[in-house]
Every structure is written in structure tokens, then in C-alpha cells.
C-alpha positions in Angstrom: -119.5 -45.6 102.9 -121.2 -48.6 103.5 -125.4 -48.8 103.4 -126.7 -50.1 106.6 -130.3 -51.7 106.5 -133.0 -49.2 108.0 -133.6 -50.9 111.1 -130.6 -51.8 113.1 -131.2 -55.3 114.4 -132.1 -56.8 117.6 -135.3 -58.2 119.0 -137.6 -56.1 121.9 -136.8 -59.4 123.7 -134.1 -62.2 123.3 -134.5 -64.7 121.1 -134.6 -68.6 122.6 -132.8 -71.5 121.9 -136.2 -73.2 121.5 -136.3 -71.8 118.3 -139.5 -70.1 119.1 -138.8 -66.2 118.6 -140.1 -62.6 119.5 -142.3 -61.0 116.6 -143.6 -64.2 115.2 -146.7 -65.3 117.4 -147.7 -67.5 119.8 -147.1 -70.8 117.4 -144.2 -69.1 115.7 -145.7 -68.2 112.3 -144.7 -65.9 110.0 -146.3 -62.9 109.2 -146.5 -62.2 105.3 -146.2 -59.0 103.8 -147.1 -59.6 100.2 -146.2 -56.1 99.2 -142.8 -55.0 98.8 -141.7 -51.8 100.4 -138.4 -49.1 99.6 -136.3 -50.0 97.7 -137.6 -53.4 97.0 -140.8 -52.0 95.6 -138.0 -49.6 93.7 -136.2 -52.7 92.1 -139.0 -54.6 91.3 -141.0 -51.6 89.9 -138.1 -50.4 87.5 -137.6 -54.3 85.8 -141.5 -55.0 86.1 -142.4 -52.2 83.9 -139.9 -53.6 81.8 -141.3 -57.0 81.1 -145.3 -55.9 81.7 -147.9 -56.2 78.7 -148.4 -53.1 77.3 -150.7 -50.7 79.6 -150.7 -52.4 82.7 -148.8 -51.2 85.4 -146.9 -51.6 88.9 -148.7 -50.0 91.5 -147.1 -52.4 94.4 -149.6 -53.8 95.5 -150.7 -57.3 94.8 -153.0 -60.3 95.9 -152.5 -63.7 96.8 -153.9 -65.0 93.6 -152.1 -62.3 91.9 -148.7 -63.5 93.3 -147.3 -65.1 90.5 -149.6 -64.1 88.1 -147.1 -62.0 85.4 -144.6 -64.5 84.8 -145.4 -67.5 87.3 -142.2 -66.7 89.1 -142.0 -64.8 92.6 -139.2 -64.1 95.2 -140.0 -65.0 98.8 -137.6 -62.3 100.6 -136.9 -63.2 104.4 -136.9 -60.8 107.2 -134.9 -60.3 109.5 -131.8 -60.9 107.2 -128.7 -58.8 106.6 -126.4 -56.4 109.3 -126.9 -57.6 112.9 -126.3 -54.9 115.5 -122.5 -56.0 116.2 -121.6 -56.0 112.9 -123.0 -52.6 112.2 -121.0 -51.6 115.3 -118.3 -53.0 114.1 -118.4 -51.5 110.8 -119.0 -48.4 112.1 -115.9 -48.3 114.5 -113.1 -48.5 111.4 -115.2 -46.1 109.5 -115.3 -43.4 112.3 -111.9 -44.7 113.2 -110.7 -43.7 109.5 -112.4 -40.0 109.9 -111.4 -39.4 113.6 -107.5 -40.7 113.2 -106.9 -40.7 109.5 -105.9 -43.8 106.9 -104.3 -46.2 107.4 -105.9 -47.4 110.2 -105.0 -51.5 111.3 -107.9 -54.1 111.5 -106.4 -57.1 112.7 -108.3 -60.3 111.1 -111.6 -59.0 109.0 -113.6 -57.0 110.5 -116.7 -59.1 109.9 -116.7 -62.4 107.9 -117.8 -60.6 104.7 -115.8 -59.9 101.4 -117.6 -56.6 100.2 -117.6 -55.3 103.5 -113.6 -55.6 103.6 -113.0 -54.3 100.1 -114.9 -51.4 100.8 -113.4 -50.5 103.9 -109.7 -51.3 102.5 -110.8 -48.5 99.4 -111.5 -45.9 102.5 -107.9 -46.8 104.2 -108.5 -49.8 106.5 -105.4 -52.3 106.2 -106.8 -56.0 107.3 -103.8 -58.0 109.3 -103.2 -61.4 110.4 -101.7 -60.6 113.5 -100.7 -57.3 116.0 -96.9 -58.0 114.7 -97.7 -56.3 111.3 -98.8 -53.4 112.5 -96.3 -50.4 112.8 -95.5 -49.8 116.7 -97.6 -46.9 117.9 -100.3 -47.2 115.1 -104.0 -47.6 115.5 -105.5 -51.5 115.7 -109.1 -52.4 115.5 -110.2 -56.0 116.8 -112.4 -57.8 114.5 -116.4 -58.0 116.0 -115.8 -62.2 116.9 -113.2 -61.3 120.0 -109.7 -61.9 120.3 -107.6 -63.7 123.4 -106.1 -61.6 126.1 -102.8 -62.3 124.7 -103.8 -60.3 122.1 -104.1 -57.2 124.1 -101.0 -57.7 125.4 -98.8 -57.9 122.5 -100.7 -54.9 121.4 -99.9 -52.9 125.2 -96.5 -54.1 124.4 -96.1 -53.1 120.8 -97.4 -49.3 122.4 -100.8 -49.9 119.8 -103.4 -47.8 120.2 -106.6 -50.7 120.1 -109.9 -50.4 119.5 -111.9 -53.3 120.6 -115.1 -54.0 118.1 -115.8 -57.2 119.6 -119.5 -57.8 119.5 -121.0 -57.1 123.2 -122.9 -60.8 122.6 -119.8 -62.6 122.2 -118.0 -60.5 125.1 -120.8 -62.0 127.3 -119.7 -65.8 126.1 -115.9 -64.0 127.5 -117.6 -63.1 130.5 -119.0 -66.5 131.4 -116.2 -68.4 130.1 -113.9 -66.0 132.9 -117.1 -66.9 135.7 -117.3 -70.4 135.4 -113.4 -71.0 135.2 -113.3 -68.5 138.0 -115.2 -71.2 139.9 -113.4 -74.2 138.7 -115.5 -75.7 135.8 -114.9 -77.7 133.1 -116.4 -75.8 130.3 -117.6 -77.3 127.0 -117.7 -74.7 124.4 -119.6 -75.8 121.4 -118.3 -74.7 118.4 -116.1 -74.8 115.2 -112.7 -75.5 115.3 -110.1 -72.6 114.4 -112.9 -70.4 113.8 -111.9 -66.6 115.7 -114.7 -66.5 118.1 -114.0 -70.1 119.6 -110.1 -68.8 119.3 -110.8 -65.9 121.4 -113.3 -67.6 124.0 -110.8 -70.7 124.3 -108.3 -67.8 125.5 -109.7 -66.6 128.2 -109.2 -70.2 130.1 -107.6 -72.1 128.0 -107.0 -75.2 131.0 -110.7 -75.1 131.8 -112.0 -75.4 127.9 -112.8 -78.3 125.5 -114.1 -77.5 122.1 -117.0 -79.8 121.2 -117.1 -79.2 117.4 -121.0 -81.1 116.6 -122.9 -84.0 118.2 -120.1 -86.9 117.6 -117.4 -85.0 119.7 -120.2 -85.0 122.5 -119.2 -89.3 122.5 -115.4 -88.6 123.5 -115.9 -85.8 125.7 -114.1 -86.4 129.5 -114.4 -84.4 132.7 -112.7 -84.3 136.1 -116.0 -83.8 138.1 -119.4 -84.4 136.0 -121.3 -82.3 138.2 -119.3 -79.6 137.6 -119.7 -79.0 133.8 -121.2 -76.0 131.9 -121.9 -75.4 127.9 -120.9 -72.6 126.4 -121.2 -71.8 122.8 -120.1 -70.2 119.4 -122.9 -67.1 118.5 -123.1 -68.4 115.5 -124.2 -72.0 115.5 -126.9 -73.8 113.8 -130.0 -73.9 116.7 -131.1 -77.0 115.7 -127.5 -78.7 115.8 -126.7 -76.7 118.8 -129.7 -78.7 120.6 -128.7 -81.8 119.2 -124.8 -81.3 120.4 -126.4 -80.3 124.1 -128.8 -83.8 124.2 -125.7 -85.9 123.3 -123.5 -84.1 126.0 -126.5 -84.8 128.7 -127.1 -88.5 127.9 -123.0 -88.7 129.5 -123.2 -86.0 131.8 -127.0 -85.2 133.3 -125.7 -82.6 135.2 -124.1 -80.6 132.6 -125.6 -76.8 133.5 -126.3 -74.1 130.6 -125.4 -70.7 130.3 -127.1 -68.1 132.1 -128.8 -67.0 129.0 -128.3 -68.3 125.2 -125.0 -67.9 123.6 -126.4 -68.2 120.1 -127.0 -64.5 119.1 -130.8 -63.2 118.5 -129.9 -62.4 114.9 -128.2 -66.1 114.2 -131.2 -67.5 115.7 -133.8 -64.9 113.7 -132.3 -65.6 110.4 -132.6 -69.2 110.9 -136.3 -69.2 112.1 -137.2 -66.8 109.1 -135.6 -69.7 106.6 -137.6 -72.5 108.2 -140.3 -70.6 107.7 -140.0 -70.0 103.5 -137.7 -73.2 102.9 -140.6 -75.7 102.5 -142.3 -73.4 99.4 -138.6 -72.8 97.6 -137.5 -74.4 94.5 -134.1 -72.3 95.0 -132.8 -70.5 98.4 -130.1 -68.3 97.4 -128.3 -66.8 100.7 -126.1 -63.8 100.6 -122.4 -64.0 102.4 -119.4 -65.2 102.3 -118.2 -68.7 102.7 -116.1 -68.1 105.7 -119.2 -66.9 107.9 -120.8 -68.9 110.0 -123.7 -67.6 110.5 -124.3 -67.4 106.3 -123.0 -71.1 105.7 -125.6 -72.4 108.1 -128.4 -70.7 106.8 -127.8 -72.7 103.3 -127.8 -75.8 105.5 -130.7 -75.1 107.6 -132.9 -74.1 104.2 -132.4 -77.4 102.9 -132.9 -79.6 106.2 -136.5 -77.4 106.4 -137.2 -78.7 102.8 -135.6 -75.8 99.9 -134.8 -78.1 96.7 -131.4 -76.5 96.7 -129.6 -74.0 98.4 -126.2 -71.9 97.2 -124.3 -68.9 99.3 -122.9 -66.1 97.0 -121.3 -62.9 98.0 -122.3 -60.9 94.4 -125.6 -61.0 92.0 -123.5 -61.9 89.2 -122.0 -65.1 90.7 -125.6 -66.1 90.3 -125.7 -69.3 88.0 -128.9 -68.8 85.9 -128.8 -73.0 85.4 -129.7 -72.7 89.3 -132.8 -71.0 88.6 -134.2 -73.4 85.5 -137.8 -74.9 86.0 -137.8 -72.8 89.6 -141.2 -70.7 90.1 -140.1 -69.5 93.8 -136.7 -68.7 94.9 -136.1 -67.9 98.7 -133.8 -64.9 99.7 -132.1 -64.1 102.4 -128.4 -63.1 103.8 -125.8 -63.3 106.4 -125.6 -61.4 109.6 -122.6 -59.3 108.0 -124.1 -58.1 104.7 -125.3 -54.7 103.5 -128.4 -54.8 102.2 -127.4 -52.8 99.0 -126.1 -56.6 98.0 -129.7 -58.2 98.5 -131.2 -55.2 96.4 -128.4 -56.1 93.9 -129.6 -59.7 93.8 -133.5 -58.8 94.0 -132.6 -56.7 90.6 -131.0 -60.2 89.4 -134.0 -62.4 89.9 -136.3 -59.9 88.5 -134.4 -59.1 85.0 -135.1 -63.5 84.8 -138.5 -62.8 85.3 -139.2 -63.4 89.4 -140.8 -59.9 89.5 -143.4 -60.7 92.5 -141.7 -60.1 95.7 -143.4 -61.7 99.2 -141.8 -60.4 102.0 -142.3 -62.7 105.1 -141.4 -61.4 108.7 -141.0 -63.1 111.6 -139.4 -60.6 113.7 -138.7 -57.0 114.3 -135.9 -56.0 115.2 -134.2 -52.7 116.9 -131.3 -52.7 119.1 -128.1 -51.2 118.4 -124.7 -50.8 120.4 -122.8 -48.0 121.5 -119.4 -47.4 119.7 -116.5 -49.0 121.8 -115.8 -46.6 125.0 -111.9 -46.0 123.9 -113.3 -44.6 120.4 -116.2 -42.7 122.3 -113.3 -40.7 124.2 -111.6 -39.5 121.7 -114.1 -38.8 119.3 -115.5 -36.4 122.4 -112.0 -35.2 122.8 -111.4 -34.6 119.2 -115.0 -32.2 118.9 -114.3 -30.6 121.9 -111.2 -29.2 120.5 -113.0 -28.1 117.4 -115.0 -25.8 119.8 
């Protein structure tokens, strides 16, 4: 079974496309937590004692001018990081699929953009598939958390599949406007990455009404039948800052271009970006966990070094860790993707501390707490399935 962080995320209010967030004050500053807590206090404890001088001890606790004080070498750990509440949804959905129905169970594309995640799941029974065509008629499909076209759903009707839709409730809403604002007979500019699934599956839903707009220079050849009858729309998992700059370019042609109701870039996209702004100016080394086909991780590298990190690298395991990275560094910045388990940031906090960054400083810059409800079709018959137990 997979480890999900303690607090499933989501912010008590959205974040903004401003880049200003909930939980981090009125002029957007961190918080700092300079004492490690659960199992990062564990990790740190257990190599610390390790590399101590004889009789002093870990307690926990340290100062400011004790920060790097044992070995000149801290970690600053970013929070919010890891799990996002649609990928812990998602997660969730094959793992109580698997118990409720029984291995294998179909997940067509991954399930989230994250290569431990998958293996995992694949040891427990899940088989990942391209496309509703390889799975056995009458078997069990899961769609992956970044949304599929409604083609897909049909050719899983007519294949007699039993689907499960894990599609992340943010990026149904991007669905839901794309569906409103074609409804109405917009152009709609989706902003986003080409051939990545999310911009697949919103491009689906009205596919005569949507350009892709893939960065700031597309914004330059960009045509529209009526230009005061455009709307944005966008990938959740976009970089903010580029996001804004793609929006300003796209208004200089069209001033009337209207926005979305509400951002499209997800709260925890946004978070983890804000909380890397935050740390990147003081890092000699950001070192982001996830893999290198999710969005949401990739950008996170990029946005540490635009806010000033010395270098930046993306690795799904500790080991894959060069230790030339970390030569001459005194503070290394951590954080990771929206679709990583935490057990692989413990994993790398372990890493760094065996090389002697055994001061952890923990800075927040947002709390967050929602969580989703399973997908109704799954709901049903886990009910079903417990009321037949008695």
C-alpha cells in the first residue's frame, strides 16, 4: 500500500493566479519552522547521532545560529510538497478498486505521472494500458486523474467496460467550462502543453472550438473568428508565472479575451511553486522529487532556478542522487511533485543527512486540507458490496 502524507492537500481557500496564496500572510512570506517534526525529526535523529561528537545529542530542537552549526550543511524542506488531493483520490480508486473487484484491474494511461506510484500499484494487480482496446471486453477500466475525451467513454460503453473515472474534480471543472463556453460559441484558447493527457482530454470535449497555445510565442500566431468572443482556459499544471506571461501576450492581440470563472491552475501546482520561490534564493542545490513526465514536478525545477537556486535536478529515487551535485553546497532545497508519496522525500531526507546536511528547516507557506470523495460509480458498489456482507 502506498503512504499518503498526513494531511491530504488543499488550501481553506483557493489559491490565486496572482501567485499570492492562503496560509502565507498578508505579503506572502513564509513561515519557518526550524524544527523538524515525524518522521523528519525520525530521519535526521537516527543519521545525526551517527555523525555527532561524542556526548551531545539530538533533542530536535534547534536555533537559528545553531542551524548549520554541526556540519555547516542544512536542508531547507518545502511545505506544501508531495500528494495533492486528486492524486490521493486517484490512487485510492485502483487500490480499493483492486480490494473491491479483485486483480487485474485496467488503468488506462498512468494513473498519476509518477514511476513508483505505478510500480507499486502494478505489484498489487493494476495493469497500466495505452488505450480501452487492450483491455479484455467486460473487465474493469480506471481513467487516469488528468481526464480523458468523451470518445473515450464511448469506446469503453461499447467494449461493455466497466469504468471508473479518477479524473481529478479540478481538471473536470477545466471540462466543464471548456463544454460552457463552446456551448455558447467561443473560441477557446487552452493554454497548455502539447500531447500532454490533460490538454488531450480538455481539447475533446470541443475539439472545433479549441486552440492549444503551448507558451508566450504561440500567443503571436493565434487567430479568431470574433475577438470579443475569446476565453482562456488552461492546463492545471502550468508554470504561474509563464501562465501570466502567455495571458499578457494573448491580451496585447485580443483585449477582450475573458478568463475563466475561477483559476484553472490547481491550488497544489500553484502552492508548490510559491513554497520554491520562497527557499530558491538561499539554495546552492534544489533537488525536486518526480518523474520527468509530470508537469507539475518539471516546472518546479524550472521555477527554483528562475527564483535564484544555483542548480536544480528532478529525480524519482534517493539513490539517483549524484553526490558531485552536492560538492561545495551548504544548503540544498527539497521538495516534490504533486504525485509523490512522501515515503520518497523521507528516503531522500535520509540521503542528504548520511552526506552530512543533518539540520532540517522546514518552511511553510500553506496548510492544506481538502480531500475528494471516491468516484460515485466506485462509491456504489463498494456500499453494495458491504451491504451484502451484512
Amino acid at each position: 500500500m502506498l503512504t499518503r502524507p498526513t494531511l491530504r492537500p488543499a488550501p481553506d481557500t483557493p489559491a490565486r493566479l496572482d501567485g499570492r496564496h492562503p496560509g502565507a500572510g498578508p505579503a506572502g512570506r513564509a513561515s519557518r519552522q526550524v524544527r523538524p517534526s515525524g518522521r523528519v525529526r525520525a530521519v535526521v535523529a537516527a543519521v545525526a547521532a551517527r555523525v555527532a561528537p561524542r556526548g551531545d545529542t539530538y533533542d530536535g530542537w534547534v536555533t537559528e545560529a545553531e542551524v548549520t552549526s554541526r556540519t555547516g550543511k542544512r536542508v531547507i524542506l518545502a511545505k506544501p510538497r508531495g500528494y495533492c488531493a486528486g492524486v490521493d483520490r486517484a490512487v485510492q480508486t485502483v487500490e480499493e478498486a483492486l480490494k473491491l473487484y479483485g486483480a487485474p484491474i485496467y488503468v488506462r494511461k498512468q494513473i498519476v505521472h509518477n514511476k513508483h506510484v505505478v510500480q507499486t500499484l502494478e505489484a498489487q494487480g493494476a495493469i497500466f494500458v495505452e488505450e480501452n482496446e487492450e483491455v479484455p471486453e467486460g473487465a474493469t477500466v480506471i481513467f487516469s486523474a488528468h481526464g480523458v475525451a468523451p470518445e473515450v467513454y464511448e469506446q469503453a460503453r461499447s467494449r461493455s467496460l466497466r469504468a471508473i473515472d479518477a479524473t481529478c474534480p479540478l481538471v473536470t471543472k477545466v471540462h466543464q467550462e471548456a463544454k460552457r463556453f463552446a456551448a455558447e460559441d467561443y473560441d477557446i484558447l487552452l493554454i497548455g502543453h502539447e500531447g500532454h493527457e490533460e490538454v488531450i482530454g480538455t481539447s475533446g470535449e470541443a475539439p472545433e472550438h479549441i486552440q492549444l497555445v503551448d507558451g508566450p510565442e504561440d500567443a503571436d500566431t493565434i487567430t479568431v473568428r470574433d475577438p470579443n468572443k475569446v476565453v482562456w482556459l488552461s492546463q492545471t499544471t502550468l508554470s504561474v508565472d509563464e501562465t501570466l506571461e502567455t495571458v499578457a501576450r494573448l491580451k496585447k492581440r485580443l483585449p477582450m479575451l475573458q478568463s475563466p470563472p475561477s483559476d484553472d491552475i490547481c491550488y497544489a501546482t500553484s502552492n508548490r511553486q510559491h513554497v520554491v520561490k520562497e527557499i530558491a534564493p538561499e539554495c546552492d542545490v534544489m533537488i525536486v522529487v518526480g518523474s520527468t513526465n509530470s508537469s507539475n514536478s518539471v516546472r518546479l525545477v524550472e521555477v527554483a532556478l528562475d527564483a535564484g537556486a544555483r542548480a536544480g535536478y528532478l529525480v524519482d529515487f534517493a539513490h539517483e542522487i549524484d553526490d558531485a551535485w552536492l560538492a561545495g553546497a551548504r544548503t540544498v532545497g527539497l521538495t516534490s511533485g504533486a504525485s509523490v508519496p512522501d515515503e520518497l522525500v523521507q528516503e531522500v531526507l535520509a540521503h542528504l543527512a548520511a552526506r552530512g546536511f543533518t539540520d532540517v528547516d522546514e518552511v511553510v507557506t500553506a496548510n492544506e486540507r481538502l480531500t475528494f470523495s471516491l468516484p460515485q460509480e466506485l462509491k456504489r458498489d463498494m456500499k453494495a458490496a458491504a451491504a451484502a456482507r451484512g
